[in-house]
C-alpha angles and dihedrals in degrees: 000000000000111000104207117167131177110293098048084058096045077055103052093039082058089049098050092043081054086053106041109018139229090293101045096060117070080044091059089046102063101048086055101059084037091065101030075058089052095045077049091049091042105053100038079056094050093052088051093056095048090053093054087051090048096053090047093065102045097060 
């Protein structure tokens, strides 16, 4: 799909440090692992919930 080595993600890193700045970033961070947590939390809830659904329809 998308090929990025090393040096096109020591360039965006740069890019997005030129953006945000040195204190920014730890802050954006951590939203973001907080929400990819929450996408994570979501969909194995939404499976689960499909699969409930499922079983009920088969007794």
């Amino acid at each position: 799909m998308f090929n990025i080595g090393a040096p096109e993600l020591i360039l965006i890193f740069f890019i997005i440090l030129l953006l945000f700045g040195a204190k920014r970033l730890p802050e954006i961070g951590r939203s973001l692992g907080k929400a990819l947590g929450e996408f994570k939390k979501g969909m194995k809830e939404g499976t689960s919930e499909e699969e409930k659904k499922e079983e009920k329809k088969e007794e």
